[in-house]
C-alpha positions, 0 to 999 in steps of 0.5 A: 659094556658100560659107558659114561659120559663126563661134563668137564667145565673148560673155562667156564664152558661145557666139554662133553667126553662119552667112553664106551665099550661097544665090543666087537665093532657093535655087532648089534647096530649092524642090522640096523645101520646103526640107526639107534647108534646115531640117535643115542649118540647125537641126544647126549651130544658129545664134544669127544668120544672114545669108542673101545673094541673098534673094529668090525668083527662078528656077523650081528646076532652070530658069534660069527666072524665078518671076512676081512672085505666085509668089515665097515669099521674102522675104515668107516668111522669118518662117515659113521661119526659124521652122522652124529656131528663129529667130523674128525676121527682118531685111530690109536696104535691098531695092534690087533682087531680091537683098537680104541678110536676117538671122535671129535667135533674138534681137530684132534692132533696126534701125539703118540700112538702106543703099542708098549715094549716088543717083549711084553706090549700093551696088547690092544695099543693105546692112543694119546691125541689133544683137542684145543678147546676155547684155547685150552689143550686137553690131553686124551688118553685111550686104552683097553687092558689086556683082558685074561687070566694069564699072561700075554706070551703064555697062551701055550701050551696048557699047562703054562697057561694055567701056571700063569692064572695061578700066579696072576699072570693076568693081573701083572700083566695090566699092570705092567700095561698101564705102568708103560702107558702112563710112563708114556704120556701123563707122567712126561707132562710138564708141571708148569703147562697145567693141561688137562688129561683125561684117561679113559676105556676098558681096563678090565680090573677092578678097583679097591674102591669098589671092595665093597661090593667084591669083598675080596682080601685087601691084597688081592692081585687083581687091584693091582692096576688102580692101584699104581694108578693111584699111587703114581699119576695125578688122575682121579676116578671121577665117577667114583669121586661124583658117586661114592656110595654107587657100584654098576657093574660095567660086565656081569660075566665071568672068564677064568683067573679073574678070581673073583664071581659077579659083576665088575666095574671095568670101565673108568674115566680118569681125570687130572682135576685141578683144572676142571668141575666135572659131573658125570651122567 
C-alpha cells in the first residue's frame, strides 16, 4: 500500500513525516528481519512516521496467521525503530489487530487515544499524539477507516450484509468514523494556538479530486469521507495540493460494495497549512 513522505518547513527547519500502510504487520520484511525495512527507512530519514496495520499477523509469504506468542509487532517497535534512528514509539487506540503506531526521533506526548462511540466505533481506533519541534507543537493525528462495503454491525447474517453494500453501509460508515475522529481532535483546537496538525493513514476512500480518473457520478457515496473533510476542517490534501494534475493508485485490488473497478488513492496525508511550506516525495 502506499506511502509518502511530507517535508513540512518548522520555522525555517526541515520536519520530515513518512505514512504507510505496511498491511498485516509487513509480512514480507519477516524473512529478512526487516533488513530492507530498516534501510529504506533510515535513506528518507524521517523525523516521525506513522505506520498503518501495525500488528504482526501472517506467516511471510502465507496468508497464514502468526499465533499470538509469535507476533514481534507491536511489542517490537521500540527496538525495531531503534534500528532506524527513532527512540520513541506511540501506539494508538489497539481495537483490534490493526492499529496505527507512530515513531518519532522526538518525545511524542499522548493526547488521546480513539476508539469512537460503543454504538458505532472507529473500528481500527485512532491516535492524537504532539511532538514539540524547535519549540513549535505539532499536532499528529492517525487513522485507518473502516475498510468494507457494509456496514460495521452488519457482518450477518448475508442477506444484511448485502442490504447494507446496497445502501453504502460502508461508505456512511467512514464517514461517520471521521466525523467522530475530527470531532475528537482538530476541531477542539483553539483558533488562537496556531499549531500544526497533520492527519494522516489508510482511509479507504477516495476522494472527488481524483474524478478524473474514477469517473464516477458527482454524487457517488463513496466521496462521502473527503468530502466532510473538506468542507468542515481546515486540513489540506497536500499531495494533491504538490501535484495536481498526478493520480497513483495506493491499492489495485477491488473487495465488494466499493462501487467502483481499478486503482484507488486511499492513503492521504492532511495538513492545516497556514503555518507551513511543505513538499511531498
Amino acid at each position: 500500500l502506499a506511502l509518502s513522505t511530507v517535508a513540512v518547513s518548522v520555522s525555517a527547519a526541515p520536519f520530515r513525516v513518512m505514512s504507510w500502510n505496511i498491511q498485516d504487520g509487513m509480512w514480507d520484511g519477516q524473512g529478512d528481519d526487516y533488513a530492507r525495512f530498516v534501510a529504506y527507512v533510515k535513506a528518507k530519514a524521517p523525523d516521525v512516521c506513522i505506520w498503518t496495520e501495525a500488528e504482526s499477523l501472517l506467516k511471510t509469504g502465507k496468508c497464514e496467521d502468526l499465533p499470538a506468542e509469535e507476533r514481534f509487532l507491536p511489542k517490537g517497535w521500540p527496538t525495531l525503530a531503534a534500528r532506524y534512528g527513532h527512540g520513541y514509539v506511540y501506539l494508538a487506540e489497539h481495537r483490534d489487530n490493526y492499529p496505527q503506531v507512530i515513531t518519532s526521533r522526538f518525545p511524542i506526548d499522548n493526547v488521546k487515544r480513539i476508539g469512537g462511540r460503543k454504538d458505532n466505533p472507529i473500528c481500527h481506533g485512532a491516535g492524537w499524539a504532539t511532538v514539540t519541534v524547535n519549540g513549535h507543537r505539532i499536532n499528529l493525528v492517525t487513522f485507518h477507516a473502516w475498510p468494507l462495503g457494509w456496514k460495521f454491525d452488519c457482518w450477518n447474517p448475508e442477506e444484511r450484509r448485502k442490504a447494507s453494500i446496497a445502501a453504502h453501509g460502508g461508505d456512511f460508515q467512514r464517514r461517520d468514523e471521521i466525523e467522530q475522529l475530527c470531532a475528537e481532535t482538530i476541531l477542539r483546537r483553539s483558533a488562537e494556538t496556531g499549531d500544526l496538525w497533520l492527519m494522516a493513514g489508510d482511509f479507504n476512500a477516495g476522494a472527488r479530486t481524483d474524478n478524473a480518473w474514477y469517473r464516477l457520478p458527482e454524487d457517488d457515496p463513496s466521496f462521502m469521507l473527503h468530502d466532510w473533510i473538506a468542507e468542515h476542517t481546515p486540513y489540506v490534501d497536500i499531495v494533491k495540493r504538490m501535484h495536481p494534475d498526478a493520480f497513483r493508485p495506493s491499492v489495485f485490488n477491488d473487495r465488494p460494495g466499493y462501487g467502483y473497478k481499478g486503482g484507488r488513492r486511499i492513503d492521504f496525508v492532511y495538513l492545516t497549512p497556514e503555518r507551513a511550506r511543505f513538499a511531498v516525495a
